[in-house]
N, C-alpha and C positions, 0 to 999 in steps of 0.2 A: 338645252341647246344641242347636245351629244343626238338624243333621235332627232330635231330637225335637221340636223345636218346627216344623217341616214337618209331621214326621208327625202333631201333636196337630190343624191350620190341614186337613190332608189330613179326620182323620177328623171334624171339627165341621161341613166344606164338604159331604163327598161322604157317608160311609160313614152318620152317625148320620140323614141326615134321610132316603136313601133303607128306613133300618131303625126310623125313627124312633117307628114302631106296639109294638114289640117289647119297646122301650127304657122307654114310655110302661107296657107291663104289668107291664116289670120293677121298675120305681119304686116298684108298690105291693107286692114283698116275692119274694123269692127262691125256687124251688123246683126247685134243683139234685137229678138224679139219681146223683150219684155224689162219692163222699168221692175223692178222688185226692190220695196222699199220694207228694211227688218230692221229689229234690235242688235246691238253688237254683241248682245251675248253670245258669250262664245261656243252656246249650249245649240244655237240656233245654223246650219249650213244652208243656205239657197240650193245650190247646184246637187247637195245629196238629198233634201225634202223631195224636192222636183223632178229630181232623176233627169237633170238637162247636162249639156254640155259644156265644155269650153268656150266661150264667145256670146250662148245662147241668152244669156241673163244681163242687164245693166242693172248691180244694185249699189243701194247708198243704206247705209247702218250708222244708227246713231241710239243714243238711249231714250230705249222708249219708242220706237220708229217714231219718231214725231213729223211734223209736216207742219213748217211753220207757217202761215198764211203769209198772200203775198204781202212783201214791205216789210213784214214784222221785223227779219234778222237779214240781213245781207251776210248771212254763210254760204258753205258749200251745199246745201240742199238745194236753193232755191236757183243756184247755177246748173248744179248737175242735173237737176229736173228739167231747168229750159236746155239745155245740149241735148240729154236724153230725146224730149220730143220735135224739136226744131233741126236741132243737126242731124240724131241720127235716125229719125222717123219711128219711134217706137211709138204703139198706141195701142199697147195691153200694160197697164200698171196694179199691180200688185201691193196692196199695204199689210204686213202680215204680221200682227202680235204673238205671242208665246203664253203660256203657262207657267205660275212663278216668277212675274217679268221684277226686277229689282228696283226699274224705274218707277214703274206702278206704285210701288210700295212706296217708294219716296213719295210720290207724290202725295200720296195721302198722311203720309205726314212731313208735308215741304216746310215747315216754319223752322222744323230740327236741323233741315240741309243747310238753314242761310249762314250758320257760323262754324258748320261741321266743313260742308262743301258747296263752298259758295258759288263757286262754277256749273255744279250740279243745279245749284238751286235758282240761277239764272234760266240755263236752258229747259229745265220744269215750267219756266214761267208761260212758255209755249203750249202747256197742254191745260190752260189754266180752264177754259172750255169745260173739259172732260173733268176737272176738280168739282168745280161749279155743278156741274152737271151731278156727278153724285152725291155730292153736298145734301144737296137741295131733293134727292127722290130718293135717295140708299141712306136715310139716318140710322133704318133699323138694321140694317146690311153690319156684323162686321164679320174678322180674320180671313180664312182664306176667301170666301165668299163673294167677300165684298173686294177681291185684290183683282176674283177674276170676271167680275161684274166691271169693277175700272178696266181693266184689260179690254175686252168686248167693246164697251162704248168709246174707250181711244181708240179704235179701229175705225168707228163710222164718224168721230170725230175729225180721225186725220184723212180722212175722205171728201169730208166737208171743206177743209182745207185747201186739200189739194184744189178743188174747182175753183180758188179763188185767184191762179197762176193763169194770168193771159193766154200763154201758149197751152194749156187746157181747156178753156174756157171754150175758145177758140175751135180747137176740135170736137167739143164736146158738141158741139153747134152744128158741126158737120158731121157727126153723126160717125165721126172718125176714130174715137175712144173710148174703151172701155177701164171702168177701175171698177179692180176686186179688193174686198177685204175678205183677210183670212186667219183665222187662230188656229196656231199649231199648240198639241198638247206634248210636251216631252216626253212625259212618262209613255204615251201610247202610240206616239208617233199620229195618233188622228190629224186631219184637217177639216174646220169648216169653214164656209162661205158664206158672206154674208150675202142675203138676200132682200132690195129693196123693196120690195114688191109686198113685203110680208114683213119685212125689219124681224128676220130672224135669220139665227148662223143656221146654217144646215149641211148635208155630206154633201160637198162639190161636186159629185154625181147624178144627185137627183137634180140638179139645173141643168142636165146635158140637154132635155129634150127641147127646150125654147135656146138654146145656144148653138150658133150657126156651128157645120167641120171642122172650119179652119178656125174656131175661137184658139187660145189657148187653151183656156180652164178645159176644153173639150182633150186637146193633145198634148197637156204637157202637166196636167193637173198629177197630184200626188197619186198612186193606186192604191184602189180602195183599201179603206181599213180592213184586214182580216174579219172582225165581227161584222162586217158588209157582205163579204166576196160570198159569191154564189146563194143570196141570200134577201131575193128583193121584197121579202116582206119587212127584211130589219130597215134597208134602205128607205122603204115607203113609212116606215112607223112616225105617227105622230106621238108619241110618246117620249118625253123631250131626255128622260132618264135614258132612255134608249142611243139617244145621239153622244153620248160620253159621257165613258163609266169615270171617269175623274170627279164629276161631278157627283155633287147628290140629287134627286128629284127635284129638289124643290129649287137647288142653285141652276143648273139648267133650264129649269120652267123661266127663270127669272129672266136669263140674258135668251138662251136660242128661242123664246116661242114671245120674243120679243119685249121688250121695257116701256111699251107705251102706255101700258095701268097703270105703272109706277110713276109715271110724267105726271 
């Protein structure tokens, strides 16, 4: 408590009065560009992956980013998702899983959570999709492999989701919204995107060239990975070992260069 309360003394001293203009326009009402929807781990920051601002982000964290379809759960998701697009006009959404996600790992063994943590293993029931899903094509998949193969396809899972919200649907019709998925890796700080076109994650850079200026992913997207920068042959690589050294070959072949053999 002793450094929060530094760091609360740090930013009332220094940070808010040299921003103090910003702060004063934000007071009179919010106009975040982007829904960013993460895990709560605490391993995971929006505003520092992103390098955005104060104001610039609407997000919602929960375990697991999950996205319960519509009707399933009358929580705060399904409210803060209809505000985000209906009130405050946002239509760049973000679904972004992690590396090591803790959720993930429950999941794959959810029948331990029903007496352990029961609460845990109610709100799992929401990713039941993504269980199923690797169930049934990842038997031979296991340990970290298989945590970050579930990781990956919760992503395009809770995408699938998300469309199933009126007020997305909605825009989605008009041609008005965009959703990204994204895996952050901790250890290296990478980011990819996923790519429907191809149902592969790839470096959010090489999508710039079919993505209009003013996209987000265009201006606000993470800067490139080091093993990228200045280096457009590594960029261009189809060699899926190539897109992240966390992985091994053959676990990356598995999720970024797509899962539809394994279907």
């Amino acid at each position: 408590m002793r450094k929060l309360l530094k760091g609360l003394h740090k930013f009332q001293s220094s940070y808010f009065p040299a921003n103090q203009e910003i702060f004063e326009q934000l007071a009179e009402g919010q106009k975040p560009r982007v829904l960013f929807i993460t895990c709560s781990d605490s391993r995971i920051v929006p505003h520092l992956i992103t390098q955005s601002g104060v104001g610039e982000l609407f997000v919602i964290r929960n375990a697991g980013n999950l996205v319960p379809p519509f009707g399933a759960a009358n929580g705060g998701e399904g409210a803060a998702i209809e505000y985000a697009i209906h009130a405050l006009g946002i239509e760049q959404v973000i679904i972004c899983g992690h590396s090591n996600c803790g959720a993930m790992k429950g999941l794959l063994k959810l029948e331990k959570l029903r007496t352990e943590m029961p609460l845990v293993y109610e709100w799992l029931q929401h990713a039941e999709s993504t269980r199923r899903l690797i169930i049934e094509n990842y038997a031979d998949t296991k340990g970290e492999e298989l945590v970050a193969i579930t990781m990956a396809e919760n992503v395009v899972t809770q995408i699938e989701n998300l469309k199933t919200y009126p007020v997305i649907r909605s825009k989605l019709h008009q041609n008005k919204m965009s959703i990204y998925g994204w895996i952050y890796d901790i250890e290296t700080g990478e980011v990819l995107a996923y790519n429907p076109e191809t149902d592969e994650f790839e470096v959010p850079q090489t999508l710039l060239a079919s993505t209009p200026s003013e996209n987000f992913v265009h201006t606000d997207a993470p800067p490139i990975p080091s093993t990228y920068q200045n280096d457009s042959t590594k960029a261009q690589s189809k060699n899926p070992g190539d897109l992240a050294s966390w992985m091994s070959p053959e676990q990356a072949n598995r999720i970024y260069r797509g899962s539809v053999a394994a279907r």
